[in-house]
C-alpha positions as CSV (number, residue, x, y, z in Angstrom):
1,X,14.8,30.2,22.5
2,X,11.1,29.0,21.9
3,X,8.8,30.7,23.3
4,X,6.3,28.8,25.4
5,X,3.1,30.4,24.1
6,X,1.7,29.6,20.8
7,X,0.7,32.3,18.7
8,X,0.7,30.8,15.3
9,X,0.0,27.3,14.9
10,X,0.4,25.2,11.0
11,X,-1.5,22.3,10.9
12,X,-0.5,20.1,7.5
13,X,-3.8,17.6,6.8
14,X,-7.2,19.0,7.4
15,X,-8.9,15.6,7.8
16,X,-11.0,15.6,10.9
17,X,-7.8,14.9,13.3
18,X,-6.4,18.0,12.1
19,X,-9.2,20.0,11.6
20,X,-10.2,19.5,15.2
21,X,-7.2,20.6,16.8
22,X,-7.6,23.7,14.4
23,X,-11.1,24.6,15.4
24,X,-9.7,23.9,19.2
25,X,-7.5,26.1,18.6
26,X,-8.6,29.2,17.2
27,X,-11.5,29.3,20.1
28,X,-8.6,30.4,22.3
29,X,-7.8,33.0,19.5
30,X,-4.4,31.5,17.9
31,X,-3.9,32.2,14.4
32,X,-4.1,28.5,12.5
33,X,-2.6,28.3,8.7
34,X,-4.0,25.4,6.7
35,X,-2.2,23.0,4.6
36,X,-3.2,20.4,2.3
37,X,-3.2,18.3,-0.7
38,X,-6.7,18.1,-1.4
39,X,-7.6,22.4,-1.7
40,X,-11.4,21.3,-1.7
41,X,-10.7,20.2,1.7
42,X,-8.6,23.5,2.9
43,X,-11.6,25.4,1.5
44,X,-13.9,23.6,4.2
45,X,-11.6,23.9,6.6
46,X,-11.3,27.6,5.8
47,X,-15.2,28.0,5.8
48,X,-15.6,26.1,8.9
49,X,-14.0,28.4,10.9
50,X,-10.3,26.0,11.1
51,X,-7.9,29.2,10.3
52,X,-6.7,30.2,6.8
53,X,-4.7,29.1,3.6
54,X,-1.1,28.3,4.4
55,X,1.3,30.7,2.3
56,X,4.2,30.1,1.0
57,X,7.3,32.4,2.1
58,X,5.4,33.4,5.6
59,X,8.0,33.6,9.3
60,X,7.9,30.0,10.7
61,X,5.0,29.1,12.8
62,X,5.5,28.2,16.5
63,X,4.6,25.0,16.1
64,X,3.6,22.9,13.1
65,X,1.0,19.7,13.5
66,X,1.9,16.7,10.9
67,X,-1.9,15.2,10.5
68,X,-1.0,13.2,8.1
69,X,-1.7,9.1,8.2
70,X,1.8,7.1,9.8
71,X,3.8,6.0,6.3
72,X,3.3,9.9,5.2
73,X,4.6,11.4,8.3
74,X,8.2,10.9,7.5
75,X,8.5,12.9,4.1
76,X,5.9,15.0,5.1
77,X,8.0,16.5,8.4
78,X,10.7,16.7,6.3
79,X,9.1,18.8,3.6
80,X,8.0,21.1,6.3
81,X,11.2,21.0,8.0
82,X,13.0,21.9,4.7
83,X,10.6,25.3,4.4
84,X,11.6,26.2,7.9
85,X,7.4,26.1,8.5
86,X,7.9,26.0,12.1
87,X,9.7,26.3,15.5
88,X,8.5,23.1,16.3
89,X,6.8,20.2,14.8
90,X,4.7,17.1,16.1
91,X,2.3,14.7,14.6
92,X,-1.0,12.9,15.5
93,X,0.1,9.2,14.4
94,X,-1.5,6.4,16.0
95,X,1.8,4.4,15.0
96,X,5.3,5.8,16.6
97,X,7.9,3.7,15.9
98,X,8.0,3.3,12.7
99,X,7.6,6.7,11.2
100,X,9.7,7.9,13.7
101,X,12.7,5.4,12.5
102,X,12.4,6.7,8.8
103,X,12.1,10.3,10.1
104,X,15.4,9.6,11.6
105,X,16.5,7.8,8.3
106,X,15.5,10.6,6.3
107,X,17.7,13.6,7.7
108,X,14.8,14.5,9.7
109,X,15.9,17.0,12.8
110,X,14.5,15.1,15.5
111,X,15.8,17.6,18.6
112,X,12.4,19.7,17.4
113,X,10.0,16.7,16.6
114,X,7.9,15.2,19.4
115,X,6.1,12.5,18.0
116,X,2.4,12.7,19.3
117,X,-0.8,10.9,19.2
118,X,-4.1,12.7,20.5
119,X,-6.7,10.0,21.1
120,X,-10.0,10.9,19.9
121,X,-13.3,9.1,19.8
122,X,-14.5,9.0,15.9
123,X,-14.7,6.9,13.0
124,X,-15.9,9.7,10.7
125,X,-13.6,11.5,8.3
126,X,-12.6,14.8,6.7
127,X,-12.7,18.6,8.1
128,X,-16.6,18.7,7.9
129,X,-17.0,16.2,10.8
130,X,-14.4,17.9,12.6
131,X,-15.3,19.7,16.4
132,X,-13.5,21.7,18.7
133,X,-14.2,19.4,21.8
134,X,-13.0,15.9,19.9
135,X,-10.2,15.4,22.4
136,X,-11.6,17.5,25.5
137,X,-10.8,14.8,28.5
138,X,-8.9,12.5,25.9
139,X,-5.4,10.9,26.6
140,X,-2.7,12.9,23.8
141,X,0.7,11.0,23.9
142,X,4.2,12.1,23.6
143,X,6.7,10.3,22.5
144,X,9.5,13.0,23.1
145,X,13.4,11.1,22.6
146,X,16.5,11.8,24.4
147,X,17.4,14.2,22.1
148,X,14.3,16.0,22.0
149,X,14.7,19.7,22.9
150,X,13.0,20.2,26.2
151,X,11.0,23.4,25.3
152,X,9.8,21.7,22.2
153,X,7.8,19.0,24.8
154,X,6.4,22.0,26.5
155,X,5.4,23.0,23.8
156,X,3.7,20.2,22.3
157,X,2.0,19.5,26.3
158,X,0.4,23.4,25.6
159,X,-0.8,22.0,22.2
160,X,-2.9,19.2,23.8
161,X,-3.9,21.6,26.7
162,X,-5.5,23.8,24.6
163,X,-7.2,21.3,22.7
164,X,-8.7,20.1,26.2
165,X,-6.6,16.8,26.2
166,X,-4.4,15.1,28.9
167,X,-0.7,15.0,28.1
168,X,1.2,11.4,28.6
169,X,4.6,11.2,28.4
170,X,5.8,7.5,27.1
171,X,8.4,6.0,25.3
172,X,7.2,5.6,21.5
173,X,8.0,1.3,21.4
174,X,5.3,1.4,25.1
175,X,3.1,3.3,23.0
176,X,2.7,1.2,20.2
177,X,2.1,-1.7,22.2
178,X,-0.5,0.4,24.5
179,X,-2.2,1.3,20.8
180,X,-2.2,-2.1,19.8
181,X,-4.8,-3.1,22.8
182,X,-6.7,-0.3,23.4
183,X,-7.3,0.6,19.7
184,X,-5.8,-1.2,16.7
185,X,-6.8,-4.7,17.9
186,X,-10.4,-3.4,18.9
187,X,-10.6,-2.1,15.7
188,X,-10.4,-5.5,13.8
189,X,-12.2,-7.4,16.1
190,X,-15.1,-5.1,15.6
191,X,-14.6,-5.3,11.5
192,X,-14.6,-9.1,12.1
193,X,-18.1,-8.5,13.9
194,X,-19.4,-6.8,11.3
195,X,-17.8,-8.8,8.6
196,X,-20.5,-11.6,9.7
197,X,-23.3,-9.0,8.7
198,X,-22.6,-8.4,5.1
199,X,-24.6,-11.2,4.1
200,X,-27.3,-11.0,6.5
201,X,-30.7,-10.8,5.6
202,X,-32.4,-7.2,6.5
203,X,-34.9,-8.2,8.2
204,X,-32.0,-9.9,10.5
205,X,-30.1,-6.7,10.4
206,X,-33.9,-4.6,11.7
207,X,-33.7,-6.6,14.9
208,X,-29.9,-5.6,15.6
209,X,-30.0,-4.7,19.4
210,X,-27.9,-1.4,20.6
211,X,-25.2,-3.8,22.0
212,X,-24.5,-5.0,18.1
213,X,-24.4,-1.2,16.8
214,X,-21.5,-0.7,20.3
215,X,-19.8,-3.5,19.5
216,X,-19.2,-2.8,15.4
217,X,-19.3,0.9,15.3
218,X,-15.5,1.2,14.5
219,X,-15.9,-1.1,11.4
220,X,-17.1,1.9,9.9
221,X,-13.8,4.1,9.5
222,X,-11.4,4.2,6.6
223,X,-10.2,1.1,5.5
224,X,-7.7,2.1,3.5
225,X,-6.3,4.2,6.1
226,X,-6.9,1.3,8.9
227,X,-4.7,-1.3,6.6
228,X,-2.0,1.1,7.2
229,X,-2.3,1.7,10.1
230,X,-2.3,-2.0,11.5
231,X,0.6,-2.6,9.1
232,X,2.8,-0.1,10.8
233,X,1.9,-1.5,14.1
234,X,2.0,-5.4,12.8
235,X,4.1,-6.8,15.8
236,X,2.1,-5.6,18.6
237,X,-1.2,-6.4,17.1
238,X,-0.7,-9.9,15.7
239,X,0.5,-10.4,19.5
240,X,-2.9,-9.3,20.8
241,X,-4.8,-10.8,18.2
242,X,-3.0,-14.4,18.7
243,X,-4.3,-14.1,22.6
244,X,-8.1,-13.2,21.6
245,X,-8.0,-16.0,18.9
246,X,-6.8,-18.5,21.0
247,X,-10.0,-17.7,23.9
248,X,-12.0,-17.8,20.5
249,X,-11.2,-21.2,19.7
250,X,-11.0,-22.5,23.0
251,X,-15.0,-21.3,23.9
252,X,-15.8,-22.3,19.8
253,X,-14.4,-25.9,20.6
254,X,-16.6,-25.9,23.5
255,X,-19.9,-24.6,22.4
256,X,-19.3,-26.7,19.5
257,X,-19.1,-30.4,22.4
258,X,-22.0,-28.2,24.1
259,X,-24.1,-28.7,20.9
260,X,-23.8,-33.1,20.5
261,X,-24.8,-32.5,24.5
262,X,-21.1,-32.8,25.8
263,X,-21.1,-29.8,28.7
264,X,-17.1,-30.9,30.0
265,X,-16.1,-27.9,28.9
266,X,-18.9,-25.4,29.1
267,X,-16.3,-23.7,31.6
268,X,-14.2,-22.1,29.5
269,X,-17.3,-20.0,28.3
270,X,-18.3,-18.8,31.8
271,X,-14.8,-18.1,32.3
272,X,-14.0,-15.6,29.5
273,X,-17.5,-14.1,30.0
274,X,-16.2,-13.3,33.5
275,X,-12.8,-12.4,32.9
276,X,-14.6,-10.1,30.1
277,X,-16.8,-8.4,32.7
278,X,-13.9,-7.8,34.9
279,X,-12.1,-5.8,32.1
280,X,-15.0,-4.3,31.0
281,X,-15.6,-2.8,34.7
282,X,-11.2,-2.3,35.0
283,X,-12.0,-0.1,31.5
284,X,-15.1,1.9,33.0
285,X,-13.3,3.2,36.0
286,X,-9.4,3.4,34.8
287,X,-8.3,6.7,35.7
288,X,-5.1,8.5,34.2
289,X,-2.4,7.8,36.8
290,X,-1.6,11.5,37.8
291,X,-4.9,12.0,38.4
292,X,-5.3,12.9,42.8
């Protein structure tokens, strides 16, 4: 029987995902072991205040956090799963389906995984731009299955809790499409904002207004990472993406008649500026459903 408390928590990938939910975690006092490829960035980790040095041979942890990016998750649960690292084990993926398919492919026991994705709000990288309070009032998904063991959801739901998150319980295909639109398609429409600057002029770039720095600031994370990201979500994305081109074009085609003084179809501009407002003001004051 697992016990609902978490004592001992192993978090595999100290990248500022995982180092985050370290650091939330040992200000509540739980011991946090450390585990990584890179040692350079365990030892920051370590100095940061994150936890200590995973070792080998050690009792399994309660619970073990897979911060690892989507195509890695698979083999990396099973590695851990193969140590006996933990009781239980979840991951911080912004992608669910797919690396839970090859977990399930792989051998992977699934009745202790729940797949999980804390939202946080950075583009930076690595255990030194890591803070306790990166997910305090954040959405954190679960993706539990039907097989999932029920004590290993509860948990996973104290994991987020302590890290000051709210837990969501969804099915792991509704998440993906949920990621897609609040996230991965954001993501390259700001790259494709900022894709225009690269050959700008600096004194162009100077007069950039606060609006421009809002509107590309998540052109600035990983790309590497990103391109993996979007390919594991491919479906859902293209979708959205095929429904913000298509406005594109349309208000293009008529800016473009608005230009040889043909205003017939000046319309469809005032009419996605307004149906952006309205989501703009549905974003500001969405709530999370449970909430009273």
């Amino acid at each position: 029987m697992i016990d609902s408390r978490l004592a001992t928590v192993a978090v595999v990938g100290v990248g500022i995902v995982g180092t985050s939910i370290a650091l939330a975690l040992r200000a509540h006092g739980i011991r946090v072991l450390l585990a990584d490829n890179s040692g350079r960035a365990v030892d920051i980790a370590v100095r940061r205040g994150a936890g200590e040095r995973l070792a080998e041979g050690g009792p399994p942890a309660d619970l073990s956090v897979i911060a690892v990016p989507p195509a890695s998750v698979p083999r990396t649960l099973r590695d851990a799963q193969s140590r006996d690292m933990a009781l239980v084990y979840t991951d911080v993926s912004s992608v669910k389906v797919a690396p839970v398919h090859r977990a399930r492919e792989l051998g992977c026991d699934m009745t202790g995984f729940v797949p999980g994705h804390p939202i946080g709000n950075d583009v930076a990288s690595g255990p030194g731009a890591a803070r306790a309070d990166l997910f305090r009032g954040r959405g954190w998904v679960l993706c539990p299955e039907e097989n999932t063991r029920p004590e290993a959801v509860t948990l996973v739901r104290r994991l987020a809790e302590l890290c000051g998150a709210v837990p969501v319980l969804m099915d792991a295909e509704t998440h993906d499409r949920i990621a897609a639109l609040i996230s991965h398609a954001p993501h390259l429409v700001a790259s494709a904002m900022a894709g225009a600057l690269a050959d700008a002029a600096p004194e162009m770039l100077w007069l950039g207004s606060v609006g421009l720095h809002d509107v590309t600031r998540l052109a600035a994370a990983d790309p590497v990472l990103w391109t993996e990201i979007l390919s594991e979500n491919a479906r859902w994305v293209s979708s959205v993406l095929s429904d913000i081109a298509a406005n594109l074009v349309d208000v293009c085609a008529a800016l473009q008649l608005a230009g040889t003084g043909d205003y017939s179809f000046i319309g469809d501009v005032t009419t996605l500026l307004r149906k952006g407002r309205a989501g703009q003001r549905r974003l500001t004051e969405a709530e999370h459903p449970d909430k009273d």
